[in-house]
C-alpha positions in Angstrom: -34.6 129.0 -196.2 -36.8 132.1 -195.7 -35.6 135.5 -196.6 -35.9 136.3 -192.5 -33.5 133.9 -191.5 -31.2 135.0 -194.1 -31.2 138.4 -193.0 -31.0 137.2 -189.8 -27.7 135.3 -190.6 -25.9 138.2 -192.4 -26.9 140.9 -189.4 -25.6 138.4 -186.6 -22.1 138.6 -189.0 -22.3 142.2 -188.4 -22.3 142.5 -185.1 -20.4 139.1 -184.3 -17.2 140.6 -184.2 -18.8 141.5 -180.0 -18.8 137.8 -179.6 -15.1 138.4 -178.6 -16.8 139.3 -175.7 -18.1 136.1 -174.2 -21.1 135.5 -171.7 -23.0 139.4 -172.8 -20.1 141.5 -172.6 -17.6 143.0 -174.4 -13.8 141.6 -174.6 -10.5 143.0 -175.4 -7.0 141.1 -175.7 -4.3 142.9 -173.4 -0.9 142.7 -176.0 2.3 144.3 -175.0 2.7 147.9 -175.9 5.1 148.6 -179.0 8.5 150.6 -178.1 8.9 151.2 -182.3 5.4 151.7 -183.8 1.9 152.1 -183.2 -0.3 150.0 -185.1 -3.9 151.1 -185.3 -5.9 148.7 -184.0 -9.6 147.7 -183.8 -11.7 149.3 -180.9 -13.3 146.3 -178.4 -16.8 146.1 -178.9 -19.4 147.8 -177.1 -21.6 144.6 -176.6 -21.4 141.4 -177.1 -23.7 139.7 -180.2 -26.9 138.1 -179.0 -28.4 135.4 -181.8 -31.5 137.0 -183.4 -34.8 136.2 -181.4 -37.0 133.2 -182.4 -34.5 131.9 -184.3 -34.2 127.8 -184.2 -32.0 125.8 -182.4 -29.9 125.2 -186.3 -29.2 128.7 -186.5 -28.4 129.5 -182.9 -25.6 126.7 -183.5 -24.3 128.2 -186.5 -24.6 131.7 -184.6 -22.3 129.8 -181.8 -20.3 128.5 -184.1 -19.4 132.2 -186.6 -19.2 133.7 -183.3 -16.2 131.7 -182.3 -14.5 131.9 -185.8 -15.0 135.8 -185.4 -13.1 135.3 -181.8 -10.2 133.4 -183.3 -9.9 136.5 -186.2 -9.9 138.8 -183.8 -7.1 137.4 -182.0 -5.3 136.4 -185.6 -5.0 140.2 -186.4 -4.0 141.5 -183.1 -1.2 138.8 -183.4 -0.7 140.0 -187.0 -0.8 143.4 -185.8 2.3 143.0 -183.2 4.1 140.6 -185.7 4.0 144.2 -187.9 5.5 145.5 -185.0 8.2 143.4 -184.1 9.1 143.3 -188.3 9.4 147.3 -188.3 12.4 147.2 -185.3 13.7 144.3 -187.1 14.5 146.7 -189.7 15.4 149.8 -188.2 17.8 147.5 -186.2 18.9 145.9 -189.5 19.1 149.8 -191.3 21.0 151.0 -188.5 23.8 148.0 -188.3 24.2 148.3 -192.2 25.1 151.7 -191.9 27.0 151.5 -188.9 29.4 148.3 -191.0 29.4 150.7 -194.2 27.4 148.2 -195.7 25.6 149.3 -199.1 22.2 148.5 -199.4 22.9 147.0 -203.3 24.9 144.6 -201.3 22.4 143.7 -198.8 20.0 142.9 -201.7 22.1 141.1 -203.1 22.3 138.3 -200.8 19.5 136.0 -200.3 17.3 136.6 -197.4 16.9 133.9 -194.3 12.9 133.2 -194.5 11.6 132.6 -190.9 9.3 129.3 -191.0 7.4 130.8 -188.3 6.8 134.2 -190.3 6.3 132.5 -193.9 3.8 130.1 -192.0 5.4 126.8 -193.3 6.0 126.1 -189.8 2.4 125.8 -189.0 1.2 122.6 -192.3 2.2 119.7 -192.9 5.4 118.1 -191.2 5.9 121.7 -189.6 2.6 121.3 -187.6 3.1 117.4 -187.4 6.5 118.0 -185.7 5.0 120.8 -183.6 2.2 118.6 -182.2 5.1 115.7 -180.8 6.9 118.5 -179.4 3.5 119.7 -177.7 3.5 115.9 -176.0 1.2 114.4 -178.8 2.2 110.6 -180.3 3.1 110.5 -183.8 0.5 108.6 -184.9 -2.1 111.3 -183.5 -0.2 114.1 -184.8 0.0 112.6 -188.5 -3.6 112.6 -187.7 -4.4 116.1 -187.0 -2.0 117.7 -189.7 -3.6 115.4 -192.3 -7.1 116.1 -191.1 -6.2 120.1 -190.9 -4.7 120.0 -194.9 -8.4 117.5 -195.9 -10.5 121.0 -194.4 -8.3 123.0 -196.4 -9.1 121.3 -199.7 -12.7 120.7 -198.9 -13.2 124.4 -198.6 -11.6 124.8 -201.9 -13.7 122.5 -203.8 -16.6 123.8 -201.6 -16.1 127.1 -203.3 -15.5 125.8 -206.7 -18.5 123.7 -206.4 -20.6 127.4 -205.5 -19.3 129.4 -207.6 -20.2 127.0 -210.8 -23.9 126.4 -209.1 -24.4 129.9 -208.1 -25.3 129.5 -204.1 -22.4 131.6 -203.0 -23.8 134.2 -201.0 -26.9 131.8 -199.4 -27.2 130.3 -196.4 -26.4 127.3 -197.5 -22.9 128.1 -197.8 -22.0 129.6 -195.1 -23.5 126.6 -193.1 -21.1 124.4 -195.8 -17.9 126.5 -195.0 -18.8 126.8 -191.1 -18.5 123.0 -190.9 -15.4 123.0 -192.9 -13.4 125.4 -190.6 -10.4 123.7 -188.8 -11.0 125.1 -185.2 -14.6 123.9 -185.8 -14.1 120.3 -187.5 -11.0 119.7 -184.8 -12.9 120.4 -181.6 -15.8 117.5 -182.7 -13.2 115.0 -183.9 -10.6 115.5 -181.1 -10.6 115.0 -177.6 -9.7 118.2 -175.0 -6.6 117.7 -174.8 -5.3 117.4 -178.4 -7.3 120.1 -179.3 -6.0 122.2 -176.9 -2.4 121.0 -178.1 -3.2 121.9 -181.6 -4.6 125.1 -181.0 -1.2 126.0 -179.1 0.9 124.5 -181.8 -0.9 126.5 -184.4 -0.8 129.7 -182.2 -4.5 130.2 -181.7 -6.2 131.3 -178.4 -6.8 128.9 -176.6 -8.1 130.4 -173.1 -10.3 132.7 -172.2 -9.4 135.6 -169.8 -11.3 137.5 -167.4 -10.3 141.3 -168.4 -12.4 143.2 -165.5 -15.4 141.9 -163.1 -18.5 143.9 -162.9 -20.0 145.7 -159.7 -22.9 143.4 -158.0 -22.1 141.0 -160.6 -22.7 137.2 -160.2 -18.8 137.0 -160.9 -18.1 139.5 -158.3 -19.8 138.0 -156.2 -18.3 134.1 -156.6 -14.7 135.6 -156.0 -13.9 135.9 -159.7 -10.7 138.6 -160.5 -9.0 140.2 -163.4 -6.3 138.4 -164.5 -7.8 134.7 -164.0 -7.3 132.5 -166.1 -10.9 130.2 -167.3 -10.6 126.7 -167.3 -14.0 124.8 -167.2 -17.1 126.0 -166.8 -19.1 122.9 -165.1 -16.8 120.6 -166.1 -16.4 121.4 -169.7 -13.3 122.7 -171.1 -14.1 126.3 -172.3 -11.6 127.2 -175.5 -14.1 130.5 -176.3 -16.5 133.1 -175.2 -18.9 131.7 -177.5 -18.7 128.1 -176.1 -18.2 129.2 -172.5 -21.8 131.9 -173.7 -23.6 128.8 -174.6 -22.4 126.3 -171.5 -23.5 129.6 -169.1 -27.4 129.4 -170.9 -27.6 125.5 -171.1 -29.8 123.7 -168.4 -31.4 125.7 -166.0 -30.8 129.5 -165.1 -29.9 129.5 -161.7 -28.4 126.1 -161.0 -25.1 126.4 -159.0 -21.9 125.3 -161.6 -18.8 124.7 -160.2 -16.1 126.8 -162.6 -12.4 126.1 -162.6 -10.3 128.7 -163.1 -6.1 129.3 -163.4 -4.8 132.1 -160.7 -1.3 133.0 -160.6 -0.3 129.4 -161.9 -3.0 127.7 -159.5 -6.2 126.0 -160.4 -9.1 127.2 -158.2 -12.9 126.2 -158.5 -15.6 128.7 -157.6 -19.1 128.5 -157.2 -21.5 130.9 -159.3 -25.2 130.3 -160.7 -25.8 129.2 -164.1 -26.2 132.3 -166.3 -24.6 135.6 -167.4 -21.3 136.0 -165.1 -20.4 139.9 -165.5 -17.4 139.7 -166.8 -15.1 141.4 -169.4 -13.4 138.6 -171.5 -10.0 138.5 -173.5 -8.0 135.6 -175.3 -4.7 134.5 -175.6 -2.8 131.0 -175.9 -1.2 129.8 -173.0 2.0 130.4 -171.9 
């Protein structure tokens, strides 16, 4: 591994966090606005992340592949950063009933507190995410499956860092192409078909569509009859989870070549027409409803 491609690797995590926005252009996830608090939250990028040039066709994947594990941690904190949200009104809700009863707080403490599986995360391992698949529609067989395979990535990373720490190849590339392969949403999406990865990205509360935000002027998007609010599908009849997969489906084959893409408008499937390249879009991402 040259020093180059090293750098190259560590400046494309940099500016990765713009892979949020999808085919070259930034993204931003519309959330409900908070009626307690205001979280801070992160501005959208200004551009999307482009793969260093001249890089090889290895690194580009791995650029792909960060790129969508950036996505997924963007979303992860914005659904963190609401969570926050929702916790502080349960407590001011919760202060203001205690007072209201004459209830002490010494007494409150007192009693144990009711843990929400959902909050703690125990909902989302093991049986919790087993149970959550069948519920989804998934067989039980299949959904043993997935929750086994999800807790094997879980350890492999561990060991994967044990093993690097003791060998001292931590911070190379050679690691992060180890721990790329290793993520779930990564590992999953080769080993499972569409639909049970789109069932176990809903049951673990990831995004799992990508959302047109705003459609550029004289854009190719613009032009096909895209809109804000719509809902993408497939993108020449592959199932798009990301803006980095849908970004590398948009600059496979030839530029140019007319794709059919199906996209979700108010609850309805519609295909459009566009040419193979950048659309002009602003992406978001959220699960489904």
């Amino acid at each position: 591994m040259t020093t180059m491609w090293r750098n190259s690797l560590f400046a494309l995590a940099l500016v990765a966090a713009g892979a949020a926005a999808g085919v070259y252009t930034s993204s931003t996830r519309s959330a409900p606005q908070p009626t307690v608090a205001t979280v801070p939250t992160a501005p959208p990028p200004a551009s999307a992340a482009v793969a260093p040039a001249g890089v090889g066709t290895d690194t580009s994947q791995m650029y792909d592949a960060l790129a969508a594990i950036l996505e997924q941690e963007v979303a992860e904190r914005q659904r963190l950063e609401l969570e926050l949200v929702d916790l502080q009104a349960t407590v001011s809700r919760l202060e203001t009933a205690l007072q209201t009863a004459g209830v002490s707080q010494s007494g409150a403490a007192a009693r144990p507190a009711q843990q929400n599986p959902r909050r703690t995360g125990r909902s989302r391992s093991g049986e919790g995410l087993q149970q959550r698949l069948v519920e989804q529609g998934l067989d039980e067989e299949r959904a043993a499956y997935i929750a086994r395979r999800r807790d094997e990535l879980a350890l492999e990373r561990m060991y994967l860092q044990d093993r690097a720490g003791r060998e001292g190849w931590v911070n190379t590339p050679r690691f992060s192409q180890a721990w790329l392969a290793t993520q779930d949403r990564i590992a999953l999406q080769n080993e499972l078909n569409d639909e049970e990865f789109d069932l176990y990205l809903r049951s673990t509360g990831q995004a799992n569509r990508v959302t047109i935000n705003a459609v550029l002027q004289t854009s190719p998007a613009e032009q096909a009859g895209f809109q804000p609010g719509d809902r993408l599908v497939s993108y020449d009849g592959q199932q798009i989870f990301s803006g980095a997969q849908l970004r590398a489906a948009t600059r496979s084959g030839n530029a140019g070549d007319v794709v059919i893409v199906t996209v979700e408008r108010d609850g309805q499937p519609m295909q459009l027409s566009i040419p193979r390249g950048p659309l002009g879009v602003n992406l978001g991402f959220a699960p489904t409803d």
